[in-house]
PLY file of the C-alpha trace (Angstrom):
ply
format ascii 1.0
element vertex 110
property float x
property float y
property float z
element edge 109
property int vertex1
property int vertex2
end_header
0.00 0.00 0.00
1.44 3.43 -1.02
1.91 6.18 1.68
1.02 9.59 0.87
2.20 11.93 3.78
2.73 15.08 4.43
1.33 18.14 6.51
-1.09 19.01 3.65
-4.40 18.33 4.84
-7.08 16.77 2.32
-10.21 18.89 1.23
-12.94 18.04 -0.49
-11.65 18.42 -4.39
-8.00 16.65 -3.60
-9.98 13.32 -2.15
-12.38 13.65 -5.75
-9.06 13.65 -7.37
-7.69 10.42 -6.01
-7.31 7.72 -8.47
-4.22 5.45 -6.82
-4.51 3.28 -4.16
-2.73 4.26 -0.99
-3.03 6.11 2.59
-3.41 9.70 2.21
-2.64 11.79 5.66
-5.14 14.48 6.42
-2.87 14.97 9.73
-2.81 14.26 13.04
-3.12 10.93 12.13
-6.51 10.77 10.73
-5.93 9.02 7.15
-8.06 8.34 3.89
-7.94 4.76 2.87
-8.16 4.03 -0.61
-8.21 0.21 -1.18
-7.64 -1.22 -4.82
-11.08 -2.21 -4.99
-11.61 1.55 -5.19
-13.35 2.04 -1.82
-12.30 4.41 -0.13
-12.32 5.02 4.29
-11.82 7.36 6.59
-8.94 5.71 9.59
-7.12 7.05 12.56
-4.41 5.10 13.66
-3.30 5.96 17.87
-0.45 4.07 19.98
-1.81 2.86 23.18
0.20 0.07 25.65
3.07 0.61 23.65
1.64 -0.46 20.55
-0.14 1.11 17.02
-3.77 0.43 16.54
-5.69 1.70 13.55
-9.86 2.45 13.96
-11.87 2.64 11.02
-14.49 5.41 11.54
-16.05 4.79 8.02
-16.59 4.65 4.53
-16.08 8.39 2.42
-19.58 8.24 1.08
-20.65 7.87 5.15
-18.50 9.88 6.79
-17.87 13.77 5.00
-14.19 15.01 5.48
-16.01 17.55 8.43
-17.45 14.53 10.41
-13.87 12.51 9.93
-11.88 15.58 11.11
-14.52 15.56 14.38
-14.65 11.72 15.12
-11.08 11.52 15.33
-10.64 14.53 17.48
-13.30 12.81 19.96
-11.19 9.31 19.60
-8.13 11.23 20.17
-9.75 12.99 23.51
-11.02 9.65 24.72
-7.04 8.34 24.06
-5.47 11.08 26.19
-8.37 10.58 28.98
-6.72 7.27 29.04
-10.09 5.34 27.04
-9.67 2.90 24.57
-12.24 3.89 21.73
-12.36 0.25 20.13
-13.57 -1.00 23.72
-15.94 1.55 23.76
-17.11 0.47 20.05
-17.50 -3.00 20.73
-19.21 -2.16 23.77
-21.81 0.09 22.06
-22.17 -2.10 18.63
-23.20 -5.14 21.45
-25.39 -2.77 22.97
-26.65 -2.23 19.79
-27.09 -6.17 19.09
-28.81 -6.54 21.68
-31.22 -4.31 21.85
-32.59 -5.02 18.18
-32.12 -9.08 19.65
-34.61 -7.89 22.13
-36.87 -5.99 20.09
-37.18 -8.91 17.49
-37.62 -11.20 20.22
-40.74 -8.89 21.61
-42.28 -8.57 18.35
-42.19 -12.05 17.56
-44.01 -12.80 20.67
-46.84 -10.83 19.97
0 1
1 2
2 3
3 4
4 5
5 6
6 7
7 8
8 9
9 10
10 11
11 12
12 13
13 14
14 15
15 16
16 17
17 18
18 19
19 20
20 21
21 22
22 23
23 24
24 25
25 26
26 27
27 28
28 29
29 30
30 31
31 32
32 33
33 34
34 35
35 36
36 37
37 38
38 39
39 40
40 41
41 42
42 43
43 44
44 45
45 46
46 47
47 48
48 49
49 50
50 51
51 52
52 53
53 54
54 55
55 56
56 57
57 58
58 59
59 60
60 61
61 62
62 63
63 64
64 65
65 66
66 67
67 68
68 69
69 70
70 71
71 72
72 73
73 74
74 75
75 76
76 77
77 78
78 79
79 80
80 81
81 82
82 83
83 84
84 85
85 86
86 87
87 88
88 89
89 90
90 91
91 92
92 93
93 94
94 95
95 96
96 97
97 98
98 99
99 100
100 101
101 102
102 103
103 104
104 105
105 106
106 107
107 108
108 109
């Protein structure tokens, strides 16, 4: 995979312009994926215990550049609070699970 740094930050007619695969750096570590298969997603990649973790927060058509910029600012917040924000998705997407488990389970019972 091809790594496009820098401290230029994306906007909205650069990402349109993409056509090779690679990582592009928006900056502060928030990164547009674009896979071969020409999809492309928004990642943020953090170091906690000593080690680097990269978070998908979703796919471009999704997520806008504007909503990217302000999820990983939030992930980055919960990071130097000491959080781990793929705990805290897992937690919340079984939350989620469960709660349509239970309301499938309810309406089947009526």
């Amino acid at each position: 995979m091809v790594f496009r740094g820098g401290s230029n930050r994306l906007s909205a007619l650069s990402i349109k312009s993409i056509k090779e695969p690679g990582r592009y750096a928006e900056g502060n570590r928030l990164y547009l994926r674009f896979a071969p298969c020409r999809s492309k997603q928004w990642t943020i990649v953090f170091r906690r215990d000593g080690k680097w973790h990269e978070m998908g927060l979703g796919s471009l058509g999704d997520i806008s550049l504007k909503r990217a910029r302000e999820l990983a600012d939030l992930h980055r917040q919960t990071i130097a609070e000491g959080g781990d924000p793929t705990a805290e998705r897992r937690l919340e997407l079984t939350k989620r699970t469960l709660r349509d488990y239970a309301r499938s389970a309810s309406a089947a019972s009526r």
